[in-house]
KOLGUKOL-57795 format. One record per residue (C-alpha): chain; residue number from 1; x, y, z; residue in three letters. Coordinates in nm, 3 decimals. Layout:
NODE  sedren  gukol        X        Y        Z  kolfi
NODE       A    NUM        X        Y        Z    ALA
...
//
This chain:
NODE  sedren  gukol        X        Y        Z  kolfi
NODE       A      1    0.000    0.000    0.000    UNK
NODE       A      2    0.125    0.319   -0.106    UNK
NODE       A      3    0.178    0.627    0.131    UNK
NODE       A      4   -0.050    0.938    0.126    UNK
NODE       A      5    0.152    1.245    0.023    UNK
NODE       A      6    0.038    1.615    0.155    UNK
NODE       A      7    0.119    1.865   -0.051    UNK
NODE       A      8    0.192    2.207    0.127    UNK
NODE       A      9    0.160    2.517   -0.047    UNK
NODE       A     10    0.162    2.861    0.141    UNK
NODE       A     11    0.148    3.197   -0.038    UNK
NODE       A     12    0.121    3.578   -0.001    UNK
NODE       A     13    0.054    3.782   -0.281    UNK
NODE       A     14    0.164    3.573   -0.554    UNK
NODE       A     15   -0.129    3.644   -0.801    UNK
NODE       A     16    0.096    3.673   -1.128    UNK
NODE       A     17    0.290    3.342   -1.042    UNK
NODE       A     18    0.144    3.065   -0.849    UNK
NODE       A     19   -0.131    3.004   -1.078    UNK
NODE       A     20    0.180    2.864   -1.348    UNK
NODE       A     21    0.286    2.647   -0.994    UNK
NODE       A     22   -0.021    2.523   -0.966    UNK
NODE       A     23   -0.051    2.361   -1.288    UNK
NODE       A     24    0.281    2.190   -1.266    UNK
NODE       A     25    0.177    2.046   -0.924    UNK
NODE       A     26   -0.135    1.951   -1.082    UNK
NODE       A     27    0.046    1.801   -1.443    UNK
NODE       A     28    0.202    1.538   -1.191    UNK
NODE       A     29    0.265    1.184   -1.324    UNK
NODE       A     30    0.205    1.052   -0.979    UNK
NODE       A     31   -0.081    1.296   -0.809    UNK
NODE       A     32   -0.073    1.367   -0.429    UNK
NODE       A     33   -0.331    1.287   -0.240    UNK
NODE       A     34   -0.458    1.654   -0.058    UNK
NODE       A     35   -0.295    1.962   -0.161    UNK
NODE       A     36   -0.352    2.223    0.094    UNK
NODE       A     37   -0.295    2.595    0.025    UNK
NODE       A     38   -0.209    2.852    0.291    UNK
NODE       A     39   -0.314    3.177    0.157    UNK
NODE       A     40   -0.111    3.406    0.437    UNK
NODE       A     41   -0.373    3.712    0.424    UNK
NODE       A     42   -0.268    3.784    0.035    UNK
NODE       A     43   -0.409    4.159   -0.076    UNK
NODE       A     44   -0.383    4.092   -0.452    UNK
NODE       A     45   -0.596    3.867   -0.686    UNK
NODE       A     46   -0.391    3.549   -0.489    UNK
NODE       A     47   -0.747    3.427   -0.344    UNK
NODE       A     48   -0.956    3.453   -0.697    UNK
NODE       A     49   -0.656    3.230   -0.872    UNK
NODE       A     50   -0.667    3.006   -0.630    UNK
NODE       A     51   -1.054    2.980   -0.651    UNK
NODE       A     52   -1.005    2.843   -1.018    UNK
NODE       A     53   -0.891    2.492   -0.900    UNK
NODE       A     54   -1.106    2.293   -0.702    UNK
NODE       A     55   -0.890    2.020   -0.651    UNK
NODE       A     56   -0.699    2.225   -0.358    UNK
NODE       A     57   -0.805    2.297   -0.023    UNK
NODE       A     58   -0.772    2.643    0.023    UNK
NODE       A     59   -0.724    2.812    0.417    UNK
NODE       A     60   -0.678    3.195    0.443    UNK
NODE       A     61   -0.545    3.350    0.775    UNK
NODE       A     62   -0.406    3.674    0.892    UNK
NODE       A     63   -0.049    3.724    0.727    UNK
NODE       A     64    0.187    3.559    0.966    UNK
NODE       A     65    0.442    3.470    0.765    UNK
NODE       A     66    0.579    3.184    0.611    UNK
NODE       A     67    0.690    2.969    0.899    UNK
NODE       A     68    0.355    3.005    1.093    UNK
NODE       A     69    0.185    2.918    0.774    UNK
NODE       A     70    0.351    2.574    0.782    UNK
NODE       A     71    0.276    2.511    1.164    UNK
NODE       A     72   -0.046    2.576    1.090    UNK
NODE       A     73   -0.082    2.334    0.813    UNK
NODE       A     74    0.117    2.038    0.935    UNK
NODE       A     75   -0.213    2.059    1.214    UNK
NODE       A     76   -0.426    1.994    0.914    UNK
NODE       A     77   -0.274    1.725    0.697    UNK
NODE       A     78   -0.330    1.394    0.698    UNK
NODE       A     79   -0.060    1.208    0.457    UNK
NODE       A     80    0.213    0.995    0.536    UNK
NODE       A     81    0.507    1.201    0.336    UNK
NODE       A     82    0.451    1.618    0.304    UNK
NODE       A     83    0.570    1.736    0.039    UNK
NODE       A     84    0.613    2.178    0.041    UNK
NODE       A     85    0.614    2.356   -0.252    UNK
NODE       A     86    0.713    2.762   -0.332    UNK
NODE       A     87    0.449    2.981   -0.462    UNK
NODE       A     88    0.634    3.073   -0.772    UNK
NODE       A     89    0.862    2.772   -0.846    UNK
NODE       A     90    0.821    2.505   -1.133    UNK
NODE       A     91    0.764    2.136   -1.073    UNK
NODE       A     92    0.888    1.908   -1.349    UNK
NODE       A     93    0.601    1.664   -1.455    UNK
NODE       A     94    0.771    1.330   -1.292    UNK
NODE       A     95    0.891    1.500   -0.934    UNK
NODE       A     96    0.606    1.363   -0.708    UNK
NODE       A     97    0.688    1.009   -0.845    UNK
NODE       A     98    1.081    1.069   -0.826    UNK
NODE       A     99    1.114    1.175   -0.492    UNK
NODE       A    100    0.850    0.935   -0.338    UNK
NODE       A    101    0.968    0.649   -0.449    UNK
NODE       A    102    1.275    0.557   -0.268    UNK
NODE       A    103    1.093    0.637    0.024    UNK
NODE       A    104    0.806    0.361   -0.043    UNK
NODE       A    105    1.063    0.097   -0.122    UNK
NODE       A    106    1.272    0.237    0.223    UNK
NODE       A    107    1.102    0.255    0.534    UNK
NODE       A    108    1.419    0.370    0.700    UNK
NODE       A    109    1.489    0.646    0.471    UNK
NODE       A    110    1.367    0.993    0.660    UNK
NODE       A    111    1.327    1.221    0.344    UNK
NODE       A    112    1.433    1.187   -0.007    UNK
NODE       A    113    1.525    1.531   -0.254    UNK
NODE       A    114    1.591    1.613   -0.610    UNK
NODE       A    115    1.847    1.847   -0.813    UNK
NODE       A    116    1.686    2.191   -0.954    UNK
NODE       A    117    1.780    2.446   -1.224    UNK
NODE       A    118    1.755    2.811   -1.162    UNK
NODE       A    119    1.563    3.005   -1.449    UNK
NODE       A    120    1.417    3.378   -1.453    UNK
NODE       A    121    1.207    3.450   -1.814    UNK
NODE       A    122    1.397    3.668   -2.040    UNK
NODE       A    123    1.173    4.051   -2.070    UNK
NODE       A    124    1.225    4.027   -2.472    UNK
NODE       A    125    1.138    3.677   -2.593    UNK
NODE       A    126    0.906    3.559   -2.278    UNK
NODE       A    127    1.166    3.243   -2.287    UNK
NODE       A    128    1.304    3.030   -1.966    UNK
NODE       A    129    1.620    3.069   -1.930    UNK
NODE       A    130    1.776    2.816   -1.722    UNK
NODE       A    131    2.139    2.807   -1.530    UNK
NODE       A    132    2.339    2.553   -1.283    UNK
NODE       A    133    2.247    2.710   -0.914    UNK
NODE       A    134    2.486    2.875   -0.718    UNK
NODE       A    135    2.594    2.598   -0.505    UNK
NODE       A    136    2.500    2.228   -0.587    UNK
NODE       A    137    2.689    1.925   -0.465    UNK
NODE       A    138    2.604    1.574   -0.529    UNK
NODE       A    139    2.578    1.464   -0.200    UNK
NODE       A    140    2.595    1.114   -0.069    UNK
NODE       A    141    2.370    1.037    0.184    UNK
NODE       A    142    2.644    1.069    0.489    UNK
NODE       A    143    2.775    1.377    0.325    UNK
NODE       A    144    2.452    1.564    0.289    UNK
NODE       A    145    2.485    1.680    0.634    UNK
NODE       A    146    2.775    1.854    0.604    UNK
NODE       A    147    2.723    1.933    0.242    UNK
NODE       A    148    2.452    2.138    0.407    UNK
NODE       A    149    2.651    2.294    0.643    UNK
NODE       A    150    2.809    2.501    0.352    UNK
NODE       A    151    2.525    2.606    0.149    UNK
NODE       A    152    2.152    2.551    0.141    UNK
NODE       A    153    2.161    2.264   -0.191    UNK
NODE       A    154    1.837    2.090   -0.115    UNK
NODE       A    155    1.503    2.342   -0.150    UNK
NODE       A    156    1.158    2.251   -0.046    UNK
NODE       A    157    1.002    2.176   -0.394    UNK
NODE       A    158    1.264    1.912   -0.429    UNK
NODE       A    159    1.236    1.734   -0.086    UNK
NODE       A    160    0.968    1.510    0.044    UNK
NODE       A    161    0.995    1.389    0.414    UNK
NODE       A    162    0.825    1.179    0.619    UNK
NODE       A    163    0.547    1.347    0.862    UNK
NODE       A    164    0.660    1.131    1.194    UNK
NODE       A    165    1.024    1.323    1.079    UNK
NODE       A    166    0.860    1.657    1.129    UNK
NODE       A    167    0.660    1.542    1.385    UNK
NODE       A    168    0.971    1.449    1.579    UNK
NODE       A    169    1.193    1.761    1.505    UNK
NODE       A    170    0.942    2.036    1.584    UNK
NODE       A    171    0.813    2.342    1.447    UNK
NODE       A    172    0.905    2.580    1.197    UNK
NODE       A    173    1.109    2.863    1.382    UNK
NODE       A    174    0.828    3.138    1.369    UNK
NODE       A    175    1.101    3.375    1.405    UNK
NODE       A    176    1.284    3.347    1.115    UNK
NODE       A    177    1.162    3.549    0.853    UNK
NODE       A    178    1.430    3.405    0.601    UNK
NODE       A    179    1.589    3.102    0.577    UNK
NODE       A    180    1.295    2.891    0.800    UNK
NODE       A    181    1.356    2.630    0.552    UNK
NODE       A    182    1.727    2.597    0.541    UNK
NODE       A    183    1.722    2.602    0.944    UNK
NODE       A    184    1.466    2.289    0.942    UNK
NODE       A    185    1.662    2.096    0.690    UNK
NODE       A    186    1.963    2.132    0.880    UNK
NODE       A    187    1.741    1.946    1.190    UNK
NODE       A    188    1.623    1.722    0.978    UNK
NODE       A    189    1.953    1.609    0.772    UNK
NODE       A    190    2.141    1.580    1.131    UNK
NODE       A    191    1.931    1.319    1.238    UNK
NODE       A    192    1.789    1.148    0.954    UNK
NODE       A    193    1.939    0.951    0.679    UNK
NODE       A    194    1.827    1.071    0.348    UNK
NODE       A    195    1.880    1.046   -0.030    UNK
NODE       A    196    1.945    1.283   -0.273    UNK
NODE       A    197    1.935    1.205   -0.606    UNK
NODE       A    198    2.084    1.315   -0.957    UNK
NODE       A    199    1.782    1.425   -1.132    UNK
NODE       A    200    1.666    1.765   -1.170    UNK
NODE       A    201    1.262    1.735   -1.048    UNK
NODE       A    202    1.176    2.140   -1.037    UNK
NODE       A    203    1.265    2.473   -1.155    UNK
NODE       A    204    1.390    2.743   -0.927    UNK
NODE       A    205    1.243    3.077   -1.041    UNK
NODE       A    206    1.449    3.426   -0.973    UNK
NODE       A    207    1.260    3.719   -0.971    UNK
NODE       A    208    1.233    4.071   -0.845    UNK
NODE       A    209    0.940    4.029   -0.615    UNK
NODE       A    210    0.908    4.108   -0.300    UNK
NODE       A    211    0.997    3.909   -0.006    UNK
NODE       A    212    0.895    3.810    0.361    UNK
NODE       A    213    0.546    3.938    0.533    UNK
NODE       A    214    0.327    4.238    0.550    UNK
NODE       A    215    0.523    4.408    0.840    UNK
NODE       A    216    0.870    4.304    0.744    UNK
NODE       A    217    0.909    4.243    0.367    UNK
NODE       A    218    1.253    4.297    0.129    UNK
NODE       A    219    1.313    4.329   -0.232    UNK
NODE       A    220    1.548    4.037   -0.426    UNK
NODE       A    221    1.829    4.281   -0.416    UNK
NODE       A    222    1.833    4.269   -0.046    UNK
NODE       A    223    1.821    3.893   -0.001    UNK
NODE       A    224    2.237    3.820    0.055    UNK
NODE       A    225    2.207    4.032    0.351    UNK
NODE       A    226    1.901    3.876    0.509    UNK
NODE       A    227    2.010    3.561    0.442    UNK
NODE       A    228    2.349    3.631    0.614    UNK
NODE       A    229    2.180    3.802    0.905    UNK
NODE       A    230    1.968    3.549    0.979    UNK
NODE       A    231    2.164    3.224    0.893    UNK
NODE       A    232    2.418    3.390    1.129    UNK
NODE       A    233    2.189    3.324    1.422    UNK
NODE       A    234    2.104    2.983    1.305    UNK
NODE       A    235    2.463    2.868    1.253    UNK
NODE       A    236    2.603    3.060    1.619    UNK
NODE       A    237    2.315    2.818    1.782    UNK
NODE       A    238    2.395    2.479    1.579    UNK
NODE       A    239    2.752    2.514    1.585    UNK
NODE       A    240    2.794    2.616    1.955    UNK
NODE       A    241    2.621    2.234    2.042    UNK
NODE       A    242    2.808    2.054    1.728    UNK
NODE       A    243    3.115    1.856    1.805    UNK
NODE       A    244    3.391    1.871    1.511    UNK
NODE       A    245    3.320    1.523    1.420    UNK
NODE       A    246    2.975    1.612    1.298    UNK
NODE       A    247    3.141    1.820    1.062    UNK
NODE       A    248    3.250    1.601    0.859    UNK
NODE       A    249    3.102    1.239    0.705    UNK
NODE       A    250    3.200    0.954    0.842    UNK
NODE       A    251    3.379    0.817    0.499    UNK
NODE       A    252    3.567    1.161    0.520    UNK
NODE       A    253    3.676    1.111    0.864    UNK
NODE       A    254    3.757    0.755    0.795    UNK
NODE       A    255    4.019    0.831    0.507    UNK
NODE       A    256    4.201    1.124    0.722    UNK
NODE       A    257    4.519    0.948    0.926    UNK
NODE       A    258    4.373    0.937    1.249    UNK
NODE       A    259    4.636    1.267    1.365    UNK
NODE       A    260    4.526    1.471    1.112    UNK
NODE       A    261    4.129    1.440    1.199    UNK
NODE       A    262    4.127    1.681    1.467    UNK
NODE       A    263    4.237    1.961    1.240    UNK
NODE       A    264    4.077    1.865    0.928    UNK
NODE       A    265    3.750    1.902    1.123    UNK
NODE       A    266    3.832    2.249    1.266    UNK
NODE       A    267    3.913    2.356    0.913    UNK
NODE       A    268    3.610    2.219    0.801    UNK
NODE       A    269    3.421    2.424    1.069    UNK
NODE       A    270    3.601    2.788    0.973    UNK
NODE       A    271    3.504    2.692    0.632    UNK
NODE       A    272    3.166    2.647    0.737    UNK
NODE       A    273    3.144    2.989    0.946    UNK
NODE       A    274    3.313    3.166    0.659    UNK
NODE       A    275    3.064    3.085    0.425    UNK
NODE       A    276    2.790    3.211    0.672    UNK
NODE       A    277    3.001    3.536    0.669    UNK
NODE       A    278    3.170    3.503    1.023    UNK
NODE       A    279    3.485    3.613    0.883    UNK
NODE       A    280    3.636    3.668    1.183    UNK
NODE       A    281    3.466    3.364    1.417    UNK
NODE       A    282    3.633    3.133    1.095    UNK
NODE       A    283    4.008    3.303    1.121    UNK
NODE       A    284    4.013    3.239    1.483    UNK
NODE       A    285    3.874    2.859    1.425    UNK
NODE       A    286    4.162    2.830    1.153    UNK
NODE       A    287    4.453    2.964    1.402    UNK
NODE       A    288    4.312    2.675    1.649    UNK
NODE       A    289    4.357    2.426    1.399    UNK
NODE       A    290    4.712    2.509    1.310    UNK
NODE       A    291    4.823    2.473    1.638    UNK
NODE       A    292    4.654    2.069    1.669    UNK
NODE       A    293    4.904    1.932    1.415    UNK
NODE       A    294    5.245    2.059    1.243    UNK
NODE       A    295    5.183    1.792    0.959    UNK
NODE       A    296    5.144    1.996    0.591    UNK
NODE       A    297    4.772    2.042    0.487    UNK
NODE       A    298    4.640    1.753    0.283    UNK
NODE       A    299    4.429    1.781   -0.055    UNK
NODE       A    300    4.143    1.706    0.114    UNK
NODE       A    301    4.215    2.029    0.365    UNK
NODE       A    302    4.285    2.240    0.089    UNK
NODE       A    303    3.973    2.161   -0.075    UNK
NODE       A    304    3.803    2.283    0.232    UNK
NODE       A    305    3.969    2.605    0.246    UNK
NODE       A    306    3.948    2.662   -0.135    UNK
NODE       A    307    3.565    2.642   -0.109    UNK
NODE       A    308    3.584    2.892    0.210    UNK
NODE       A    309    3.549    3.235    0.038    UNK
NODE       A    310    3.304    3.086   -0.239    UNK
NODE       A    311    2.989    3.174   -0.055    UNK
NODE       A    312    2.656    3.287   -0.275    UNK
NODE       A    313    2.603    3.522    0.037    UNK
NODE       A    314    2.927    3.672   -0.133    UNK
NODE       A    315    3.263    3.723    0.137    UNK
NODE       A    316    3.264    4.121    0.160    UNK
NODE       A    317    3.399    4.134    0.506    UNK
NODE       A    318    3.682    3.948    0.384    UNK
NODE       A    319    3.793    4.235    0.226    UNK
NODE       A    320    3.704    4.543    0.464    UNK
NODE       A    321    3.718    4.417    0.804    UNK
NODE       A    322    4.031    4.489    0.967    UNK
NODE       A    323    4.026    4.245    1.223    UNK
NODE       A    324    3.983    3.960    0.953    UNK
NODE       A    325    4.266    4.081    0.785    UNK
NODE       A    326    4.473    4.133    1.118    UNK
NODE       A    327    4.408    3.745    1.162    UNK
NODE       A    328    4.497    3.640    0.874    UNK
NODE       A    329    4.819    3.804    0.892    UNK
NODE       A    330    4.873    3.638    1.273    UNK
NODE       A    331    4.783    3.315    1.083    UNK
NODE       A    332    5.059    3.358    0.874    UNK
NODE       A    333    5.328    3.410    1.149    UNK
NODE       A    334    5.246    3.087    1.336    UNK
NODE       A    335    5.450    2.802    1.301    UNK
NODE       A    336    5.306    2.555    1.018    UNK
NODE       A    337    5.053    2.499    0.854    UNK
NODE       A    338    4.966    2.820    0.939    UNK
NODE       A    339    5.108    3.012    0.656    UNK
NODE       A    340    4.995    2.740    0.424    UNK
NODE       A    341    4.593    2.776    0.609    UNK
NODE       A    342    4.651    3.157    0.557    UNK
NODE       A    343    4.746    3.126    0.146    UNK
NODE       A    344    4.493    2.907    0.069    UNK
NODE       A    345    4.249    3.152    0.207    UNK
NODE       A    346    4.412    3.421    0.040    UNK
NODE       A    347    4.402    3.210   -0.274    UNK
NODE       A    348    4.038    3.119   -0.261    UNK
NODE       A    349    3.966    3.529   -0.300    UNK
NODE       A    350    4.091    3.521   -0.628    UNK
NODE       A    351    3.668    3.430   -0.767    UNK
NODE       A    352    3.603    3.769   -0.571    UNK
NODE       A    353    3.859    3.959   -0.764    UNK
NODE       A    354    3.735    3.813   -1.138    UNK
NODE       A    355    3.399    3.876   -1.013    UNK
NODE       A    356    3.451    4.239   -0.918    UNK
NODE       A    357    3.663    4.326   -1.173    UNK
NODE       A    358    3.410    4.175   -1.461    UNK
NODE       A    359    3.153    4.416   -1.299    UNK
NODE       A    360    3.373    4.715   -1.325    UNK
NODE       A    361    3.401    4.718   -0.967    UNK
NODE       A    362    3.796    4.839   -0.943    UNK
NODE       A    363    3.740    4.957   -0.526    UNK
NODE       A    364    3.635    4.573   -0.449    UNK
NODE       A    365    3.894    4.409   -0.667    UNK
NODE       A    366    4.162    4.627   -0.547    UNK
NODE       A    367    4.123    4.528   -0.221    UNK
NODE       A    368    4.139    4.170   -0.339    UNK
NODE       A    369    4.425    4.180   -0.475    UNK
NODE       A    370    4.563    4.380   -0.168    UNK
NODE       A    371    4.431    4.086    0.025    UNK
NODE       A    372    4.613    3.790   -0.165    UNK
NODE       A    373    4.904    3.950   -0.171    UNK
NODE       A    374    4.945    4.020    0.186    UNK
NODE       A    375    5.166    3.826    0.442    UNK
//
């Protein structure tokens, strides 16, 4: 017997795109079994689109934003696997099917996610045009934990989990008015075994619209920063109760030379904090793992540290704040592998540099090359 699948779908003001999501939810090879929508007190024509499809069950409240939206509906749903969907995003016509099916041959398996594209429609010819996302990695399942520590690679249209998973790991943070998603993967991936697979199953739409709730909304432009502010707070709680070998999977751990684990992890986690921009939190974790072994960095250590400043919340306090730099510089007076830690950092800034230089930007990629060529 097959498991019921909720489908999840809350929305605010999203009258000139969810109507396009809805038919791609409702194109599915494989249809779910109750699609709820969350209408989160939308004040455009959201509620009269929605009203064209009788096939969902449609509950408006008082705007409240997205993460109380969810709470609210996991009270109402009644399937087996939840599936939650974006208001504006694309589902290919085979995702339902895709994702729920290792998790009806799998009992043991807590959640199973897809690959997605990135596309925005092109203001001349009306065309998708689709792109590789910012940060993708093809995880294995003990390596999409950490994987996830270093970017957000799994989004909610391409994940299904199972309800007694939610059920266990609690509530959307209701005080998160970005990156509530991210935040309750990271729960979920930490203690669940999961499976993500090579297939592409939706399309990730970019697009100038605004963001958040009524009270405390942002344009696109402004999403880095709001990302970074609040994935700051989420990472300062998880990482202050995660022990180093967390950090890394266990088959990563397990081809390190047991001496060189300690430090490998540490890197990992200054690699981690760098990419949440905590700059200066991740130069301080890097001068603590110079000083746990004297042995030179290994490939798999450089790797880390090559991916540090390669953050799509971008690395700008790399280059202006003077106490990052002042650490670096420390960095590379300690004994070894501190100066090699401290040049592989400095090496890593060289994407910034192309990057600023391509957009004319001559301040930024001055002080980029400033930066790399310090000691």
């Amino acid at each position: 017997m097959k498991n019921r699948i909720s489908v999840i779908l809350p929305t605010y003001n999203r009258a000139a795109l969810i109507g396009e999501t809805i038919n791609s939810l409702l194109a599915q090879s494989r249809q779910p079994d109750e699609i709820l929508v969350i209408d989160d007190g939308s004040t455009d024509g959201t509620p009269e689109v929605l009203a064209r499809h009788p096939e969902l069950t449609v509950v408006r409240t008082e705007n409240g934003g997205k993460a109380a939206a969810l709470n609210r509906a996991m009270q109402m749903i009644t399937g087996d696997l939840v599936w939650i969907l974006d208001d504006d995003d694309l589902l290919l016509l085979d995702a339902c099917e895709q994702l729920s099916a290792p998790l009806e041959a799998d009992s043991q398996l807590g959640f199973c996610a897809g690959r997605h594209l990135d596309f925005e429609i092109d203001p001349k010819t009306g065309e998708k045009v689709t792109r590789a996302p910012g940060y993708m990695r093809a995880s294995a399942p003990d390596q999409i934990f950490p994987d996830l520590l270093e970017g957000c690679h799994i989004f909610q249209p391409g994940l299904i989990v199972r309800r007694r998973v939610y059920d266990e790991v609690g509530p959307f943070d209701e005080g998160l008015v970005r990156s509530q998603d991210y935040e309750m993967l990271l729960r979920i991936a930490q203690r669940y075994r999961g499976l993500l697979l090579p297939d592409v199953v939706f399309l990730h739409r970019e697009h100038n619209g605004v963001r958040g709730t009524a009270t405390v909304n942002f344009s696109a432009a402004e999403n880095a920063e709001r990302w970074a502010r609040f994935n700051r707070d989420i990472f300062t709680r998880l990482l202050d109760s995660l022990p180093d070998d967390r950090l890394l999977a266990p088959s990563d751990l397990a081809a390190l030379p047991p001496a060189q684990r300690p430090r490998a992890a540490r890197i990992k986690r200054g690699c981690v904090l760098a990419r949440q921009r905590m700059w200066f939190e991740a130069v301080c974790t890097w001068q603590e793992a110079a000083r746990l072994d004297p042995s030179p960095l290994s490939r798999f250590e450089r790797d880390i540290l090559a991916r540090s400043a390669n953050s799509t919340l971008g690395a700008p306090e790399l280059f202006t704040d003077p106490k990052v730099r002042s650490g670096l510089s420390a960095l590379s007076r300690q004994p070894p592998p501190g100066p090699q830690i401290a040049a592989a950092v400095r090496r890593a800034a060289r994407w910034h540099v192309r990057a600023a230089l391509q957009a004319r930007d001559y301040r930024r990629a001055l002080q980029g090359l400033r930066l790399m060529l310090a000691r």
